[in-house]
N, C-alpha and C positions, 0 to 999 in steps of 0.2 A: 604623513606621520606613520612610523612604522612601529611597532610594538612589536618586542621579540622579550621571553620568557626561554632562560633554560635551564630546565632541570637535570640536577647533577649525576653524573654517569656513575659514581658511586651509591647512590638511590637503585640506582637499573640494576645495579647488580647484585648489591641488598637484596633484592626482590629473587632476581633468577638463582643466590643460593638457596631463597628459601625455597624456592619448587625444589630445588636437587633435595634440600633435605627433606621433605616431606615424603621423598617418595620412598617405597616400601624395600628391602634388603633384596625381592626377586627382583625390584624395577633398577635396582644401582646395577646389576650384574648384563643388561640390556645396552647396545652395542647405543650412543647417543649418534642424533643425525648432525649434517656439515651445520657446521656457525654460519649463522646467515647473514646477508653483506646487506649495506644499505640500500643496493640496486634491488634488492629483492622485497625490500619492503614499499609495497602499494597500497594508493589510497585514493580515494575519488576525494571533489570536497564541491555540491549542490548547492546553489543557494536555493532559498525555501520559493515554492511559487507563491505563497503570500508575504512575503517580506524578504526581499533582497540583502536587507542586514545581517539576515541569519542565514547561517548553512550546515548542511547536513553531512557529515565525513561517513566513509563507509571504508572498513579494511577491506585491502583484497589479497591481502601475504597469503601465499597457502601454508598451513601447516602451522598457525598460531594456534600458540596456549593463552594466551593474553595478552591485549593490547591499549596500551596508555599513552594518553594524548595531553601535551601541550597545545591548550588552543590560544596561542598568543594573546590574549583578550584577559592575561592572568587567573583563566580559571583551566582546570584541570579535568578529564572525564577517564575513564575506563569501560572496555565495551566494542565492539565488532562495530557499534552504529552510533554514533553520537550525535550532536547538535550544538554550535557556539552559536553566539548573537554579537553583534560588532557594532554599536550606538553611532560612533565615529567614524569620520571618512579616514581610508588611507590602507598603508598596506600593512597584512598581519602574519607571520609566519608559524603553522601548524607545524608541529612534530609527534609524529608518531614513533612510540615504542614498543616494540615487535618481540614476545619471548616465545621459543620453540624448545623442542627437546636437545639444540647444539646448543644455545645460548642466546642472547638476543641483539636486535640493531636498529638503528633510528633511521628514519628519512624526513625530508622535510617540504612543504612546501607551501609557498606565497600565495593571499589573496586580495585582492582590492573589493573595496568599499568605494563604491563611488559619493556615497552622499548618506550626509550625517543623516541619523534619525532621531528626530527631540525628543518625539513620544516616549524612544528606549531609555533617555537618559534620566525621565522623570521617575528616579528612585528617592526613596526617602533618607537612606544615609547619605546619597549625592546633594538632595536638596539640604537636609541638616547641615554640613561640610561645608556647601559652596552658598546657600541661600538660593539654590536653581536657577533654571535657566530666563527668570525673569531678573536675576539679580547680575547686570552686565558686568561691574567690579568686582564681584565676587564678593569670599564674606571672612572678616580680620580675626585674629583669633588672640588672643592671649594669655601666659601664665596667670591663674586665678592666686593673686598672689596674697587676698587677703581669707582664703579659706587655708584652715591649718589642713594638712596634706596636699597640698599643691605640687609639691618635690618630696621622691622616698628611693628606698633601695633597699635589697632585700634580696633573699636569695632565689635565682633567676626561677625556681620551680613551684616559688609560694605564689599563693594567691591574692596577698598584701604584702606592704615595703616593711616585712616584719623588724629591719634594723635601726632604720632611722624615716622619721616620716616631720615634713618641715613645716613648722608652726607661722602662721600666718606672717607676711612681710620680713620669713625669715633671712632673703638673698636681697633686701634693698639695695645694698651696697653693689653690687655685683652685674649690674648694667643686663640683666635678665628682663626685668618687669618690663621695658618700653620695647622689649620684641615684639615684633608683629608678623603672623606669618599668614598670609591671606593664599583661600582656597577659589579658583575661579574653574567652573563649568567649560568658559568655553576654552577648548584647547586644553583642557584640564589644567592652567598653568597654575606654579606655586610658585610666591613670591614670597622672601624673607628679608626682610627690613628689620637689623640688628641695632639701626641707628648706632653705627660703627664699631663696637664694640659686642663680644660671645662669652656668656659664660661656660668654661671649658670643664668639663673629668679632665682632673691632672694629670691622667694615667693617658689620657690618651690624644691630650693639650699635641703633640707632634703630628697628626692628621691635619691641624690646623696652620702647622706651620711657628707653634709654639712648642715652646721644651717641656719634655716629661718631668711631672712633682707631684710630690705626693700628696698635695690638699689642690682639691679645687681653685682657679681662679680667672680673672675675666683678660683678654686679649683681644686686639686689633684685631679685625678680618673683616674682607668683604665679599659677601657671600655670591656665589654663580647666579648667573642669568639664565633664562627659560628655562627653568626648571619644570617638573609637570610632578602630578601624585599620578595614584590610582590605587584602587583599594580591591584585593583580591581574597576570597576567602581557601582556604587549604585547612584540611581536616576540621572541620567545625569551626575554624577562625577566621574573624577577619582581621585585616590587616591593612594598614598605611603605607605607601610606598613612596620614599622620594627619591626623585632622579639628580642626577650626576653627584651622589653624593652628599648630597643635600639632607637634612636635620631642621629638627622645631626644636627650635628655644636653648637647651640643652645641650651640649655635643660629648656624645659617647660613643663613638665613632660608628653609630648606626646610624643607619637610612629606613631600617622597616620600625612598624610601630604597630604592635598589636592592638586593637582596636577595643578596650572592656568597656566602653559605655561612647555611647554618641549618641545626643539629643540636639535639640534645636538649641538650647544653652550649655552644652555641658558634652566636652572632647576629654578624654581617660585615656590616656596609652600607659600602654607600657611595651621598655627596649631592652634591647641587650646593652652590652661594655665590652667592646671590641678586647680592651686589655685585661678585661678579668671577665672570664667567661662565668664564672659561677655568680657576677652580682646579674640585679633585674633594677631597673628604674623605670621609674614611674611618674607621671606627666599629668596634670591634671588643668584644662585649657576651657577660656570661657571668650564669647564674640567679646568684641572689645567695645568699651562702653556698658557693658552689662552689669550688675552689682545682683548678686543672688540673693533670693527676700530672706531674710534671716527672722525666725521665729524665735522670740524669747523662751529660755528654758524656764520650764517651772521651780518655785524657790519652796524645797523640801528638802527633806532629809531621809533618805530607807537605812536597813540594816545594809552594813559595809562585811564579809568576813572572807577571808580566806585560810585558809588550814594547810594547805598543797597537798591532803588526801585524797580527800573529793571535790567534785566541783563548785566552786565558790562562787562570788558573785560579782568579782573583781577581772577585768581583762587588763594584763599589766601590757607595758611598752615596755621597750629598754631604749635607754642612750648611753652609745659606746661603752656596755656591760652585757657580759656573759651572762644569763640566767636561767636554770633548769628548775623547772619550778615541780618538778616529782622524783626529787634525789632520798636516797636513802640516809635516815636517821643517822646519823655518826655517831650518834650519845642518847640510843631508848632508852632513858633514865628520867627520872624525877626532876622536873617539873615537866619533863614533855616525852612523853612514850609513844608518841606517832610514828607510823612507820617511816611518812615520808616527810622531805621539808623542801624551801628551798635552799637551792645553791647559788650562794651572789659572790661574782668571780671579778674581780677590778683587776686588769691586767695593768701591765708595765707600762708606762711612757707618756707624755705630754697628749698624745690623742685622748686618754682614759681619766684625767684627771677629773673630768667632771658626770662620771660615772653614777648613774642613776636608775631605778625603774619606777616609771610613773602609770600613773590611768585618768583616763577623765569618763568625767559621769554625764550623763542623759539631761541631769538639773542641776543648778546650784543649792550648796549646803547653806538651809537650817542648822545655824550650831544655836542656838538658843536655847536647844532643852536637852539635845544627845552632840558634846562636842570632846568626847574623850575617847582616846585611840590607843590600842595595845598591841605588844607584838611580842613575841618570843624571839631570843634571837642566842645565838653559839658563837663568839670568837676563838677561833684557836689559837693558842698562843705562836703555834709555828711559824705564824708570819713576820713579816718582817716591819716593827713599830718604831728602829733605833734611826736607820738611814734615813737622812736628809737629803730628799731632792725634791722640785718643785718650784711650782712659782712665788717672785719674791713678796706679792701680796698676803700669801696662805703660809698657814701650817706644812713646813715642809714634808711634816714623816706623816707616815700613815696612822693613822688615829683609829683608837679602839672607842668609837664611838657611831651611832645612828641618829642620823636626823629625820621626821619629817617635816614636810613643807606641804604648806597649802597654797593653792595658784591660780588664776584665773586662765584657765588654756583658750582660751580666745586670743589673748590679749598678743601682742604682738611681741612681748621683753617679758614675759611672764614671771619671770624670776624679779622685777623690778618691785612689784608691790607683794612681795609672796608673806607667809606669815611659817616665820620656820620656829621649831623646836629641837634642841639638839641634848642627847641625853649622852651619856656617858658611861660605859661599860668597865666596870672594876674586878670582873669578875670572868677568868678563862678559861676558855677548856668546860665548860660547863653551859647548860642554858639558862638564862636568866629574863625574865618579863621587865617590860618596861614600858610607863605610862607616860601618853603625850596629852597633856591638859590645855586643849585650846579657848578656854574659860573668860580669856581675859575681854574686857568689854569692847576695846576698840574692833574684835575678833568676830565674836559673837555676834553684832551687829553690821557685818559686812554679806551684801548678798551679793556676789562677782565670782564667788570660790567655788570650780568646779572640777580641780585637779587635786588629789594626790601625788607625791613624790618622796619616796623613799631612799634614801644613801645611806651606806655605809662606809667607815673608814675614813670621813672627811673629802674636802675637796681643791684644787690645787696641787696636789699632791702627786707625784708619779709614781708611787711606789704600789708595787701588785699587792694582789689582800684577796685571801677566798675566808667566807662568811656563811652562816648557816640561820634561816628565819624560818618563823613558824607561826602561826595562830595569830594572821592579824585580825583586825574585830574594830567595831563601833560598838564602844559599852554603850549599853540602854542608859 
């Protein structure tokens, strides 16, 4: 088994402009030495006299400023003197990189591992992953498909799938849920049983040997054989690796998967999208057979408000909507002289028709004695209320009008039992209040409702709409 790791020469060089630039305007004017060849770069590499798995590198370039190592084994060191450890039998190729005051150069060289060592592999995210080295078959894993965020996406530098985050049993349809992708110890191998069918990123469906489109959808493939992981960390991360190309569940035409949570139940990645470098997705995987104990929420009611000045008590979501929730007053006038509001943006086209921002709460609502909701809100008349387009169930044009909806976000169709309110805006260019009275008995008597959902402008609808809200609230 040979494990080779290389890091890109664009990196190496990255690093040697930064010495050039660091140094002082007497040191640029200093005659620089020969660029030095890979012949020139040497390196011993010991194995430890207590443990033949591990060994010991030692530069001997003369005339280094710094030297950086690939130690095939996917981890990375810097340093004159370093130390890899190698669990597994087989051969692993070191590379050393060499910077001097010419420039810098790599050499390389092979080690054997005669014989695995188990003790080394007794790691806790190894054992979490694979069930260890007492677990011969290794250990199956599966999209946790009835926790809401199981699947999100978001922009690749957040911390959350700030864009769309997938409500429980949201991809039934879509031959996802019976993936299986089992993690095995020995030989590190990973095995992915699609039971024939992947659910693809449209965008990047061609990897697979399927045509680029622009929504998600599920194709034929049958995935590589002996494939292997390995999990390497680099600057404070860890990270999932799968070989030849290989992918869990999902295909976004990655193979790494950064590693935000691994426990004994509970696998969290998050990847890139080969075809849009600015999205992030996000993965959320449980052993298979597992069901996660689910604690009932408590059934009360707190104060609800948000203002968008300061901070409120509400975290909104959005689906397929724009929302800037600290935009400038368009109209500090009477009834609402706050500086800021928000901005809710429903853009063009059949993706946006069902445009919304929601939030779900910690409990279920108490509406029995506080069930009445208010909001400030701005239509400008600029938009466009006359065009008919949409689907032929809805109201084709955009509507000057605000719904909420109350929902149970658990539920798997949330929108199926929801209790909506839909008020209607007569008034433009102006802010006007509006009250949502959720009073009615069969309402008030329901203890499941733990979502809000707000829309503006109707839905079905394609036509764009920017909107302006302010001072939502649970009256006392």
């Amino acid at each position: 088994m040979k494990f080779i790791r290389n890091i890109s020469s664009y990196f190496y060089m990255a690093l040697f402009i930064g010495f050039a630039t660091a140094c002082s305007p007497d040191d640029s004017d200093a005659e620089l030495g020969p660029a030095p060849t890979s012949e020139m770069v040497q390196f011993t590499a010991t194995p430890s006299a207590d443990n033949p798995n591990v060994f010991n590198f030692t530069n001997q370039t003369p005339g280094t400023m710094k030297a950086m190592w690939d130690l095939g084994n996917g981890a990375t060191a810097v340093g004159e003197q370093v130390t890899g450890s190698y669990a597994v039998a087989g051969d692993y190729t070191i590379k050393l990189t060499i910077f001097t005051d010419g420039g810098y150069a790599t050499n390389t060289k092979t080690i054997h591992i005669e014989n695995t060592d188990v003790s080394m592999l007794n790691r806790e995210d190894y054992n979490f992953l694979t069930g260890g080295a007492a677990d011969a078959d290794g250990k199956t894993w599966v999209v946790e498909k009835d926790y809401p965020g199981h699947m999100g996406v978001g922009p690749i530098a957040a911390a959350t799938p700030e864009w769309w985050s997938a409500p429980a049993n949201d991809k039934a349809a879509e031959g996802i849920y019976d993936d299986e992708m089992t993690f095995n110890l020995n030989g590190f191998a990973y095995t992915y049983n699609n039971n024939g069918d992947t659910f693809v990123n449209g965008s990047n469906a061609a990897g697979l040997g399927g045509t680029a489109q622009s929504a998600d959808y599920t194709l034929s493939y049958t995935p590589p054989t002996d494939m292997t992981w390995s999990i390497v960390e680099e600057n404070g991360k860890k990270y999932l690796d799968i070989s030849k190309d290989g992918f869990i569940a999902y295909y976004t035409g990655a193979s790494r998967y950064e590693i935000l949570k691994l426990t004994e139940n509970e696998l969290y990645l998050k990847t890139t999208d080969a075809a849009n470098a600015a999205n992030g997705w996000w993965l959320r995987l449980v052993p298979k057979g597992y069901s996660r104990p689910v604690e009932p929420k408590p059934y009360k009611m707190e104060d609800i408000y948000d203002n968008f000045d300061e901070e409120g008590n509400v975290t909104w979501k959005k689906e397929a909507l724009t929302l800037e929730e600290n935009y400038d007053n368009p109209a500090p006038v009477p009834i609402n002289t706050s500086a800021k509001v928000a901005m809710y943006v429903k853009q063009e086209g059949q993706p946006f028709e069902f445009a919304n921002m929601f939030a779900d709460f910690a409990y279920k609502f108490d509406l029995t004695q506080r069930h009445t909701f208010k909001i400030k809100v701005y239509v400008p008349s600029y938009n466009d209320f006359t065009t008919a387009l949409g689907e032929d169930w809805a109201n084709k044009n955009l509507l000057k009008q605000v719904s909420i909806k109350l929902q149970d976000g658990t539920s798997a169709q949330p929108w199926v039992n929801q209790v909506e309110i839909k008020q209607q805006v007569d008034q433009l260019d102006r802010w006007v209040e509006l009250t949502f009275d959720f009073s009615a008995a069969d309402v008030i008597n329901r203890k499941d409702l733990d979502r809000i959902v707000i829309q503006v402008g109707g839905e079905g609808n394609f036509i764009p709409g920017i909107f302006f809200l302010d001072d939502f609230r649970l009256e006392e």
